[in-house]
C-alpha positions, 0 to 999 in steps of 0.5 A: 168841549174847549170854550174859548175866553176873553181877556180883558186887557189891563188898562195903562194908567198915567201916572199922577205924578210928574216932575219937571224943570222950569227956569223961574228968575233964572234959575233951575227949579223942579215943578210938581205936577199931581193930576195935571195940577201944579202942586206949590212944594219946596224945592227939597219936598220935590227933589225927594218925590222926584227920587222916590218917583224914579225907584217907584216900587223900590225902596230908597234908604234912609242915607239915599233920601238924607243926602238929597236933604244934604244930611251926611248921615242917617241918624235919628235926627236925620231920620225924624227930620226926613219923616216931616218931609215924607209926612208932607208928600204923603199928605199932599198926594192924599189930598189930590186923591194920587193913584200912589202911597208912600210905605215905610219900611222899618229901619231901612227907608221909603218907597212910593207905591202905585201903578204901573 
């Protein structure tokens, strides 16, 4: 006898995190959004989001994350400095309880963890 079962079907959440552009004094600048609340970020904190936001589930190297920076190489200067800034978002998304984690992968970058 075959019974027949029901799947219950994956929720599709929202991401918590959005970026946008918004022109302030007449400038172009990014604005970050975490739970629908404007978070107060540098505009370098939400370029690197941003980058890591778009290859969410990937990982970004070092380089790639050190050019947003305008660091030319990825160096252990280069790198501890980009650990400050990845510290900060890392924080910020904890403190608005965010779907998402940001992971290191040793010797080679960061990527942004979450749902999809």
């Amino acid at each position: 006898m075959l019974r027949n079962y029901q799947v219950r079907k994956k929720r599709k959440f929202r991401c918590c995190i959005r970026i946008e552009s918004a022109k302030e004094n007449g400038q172009l600048k990014l604005v970050l959004f975490i739970k629908g609340h404007r978070v107060e970020a540098s505009q370098k904190h939400t370029a690197l989001l941003a980058c890591l936001h778009k290859n969410q589930g990937h990982v970004v190297s070092y380089k790639q994350l050190g050019l947003i920076l305008g660091h030319k190489a990825a160096q252990a200067q280069q790198i501890h400095i980009l650990r400050q800034y990845v510290l900060w978002i890392s924080k910020t998304l904890a403190a608005h309880r965010a779907l998402c984690i940001l992971a290191v992968a040793p010797g080679i970058g960061y990527v942004l963890c979450g749902h999809k």
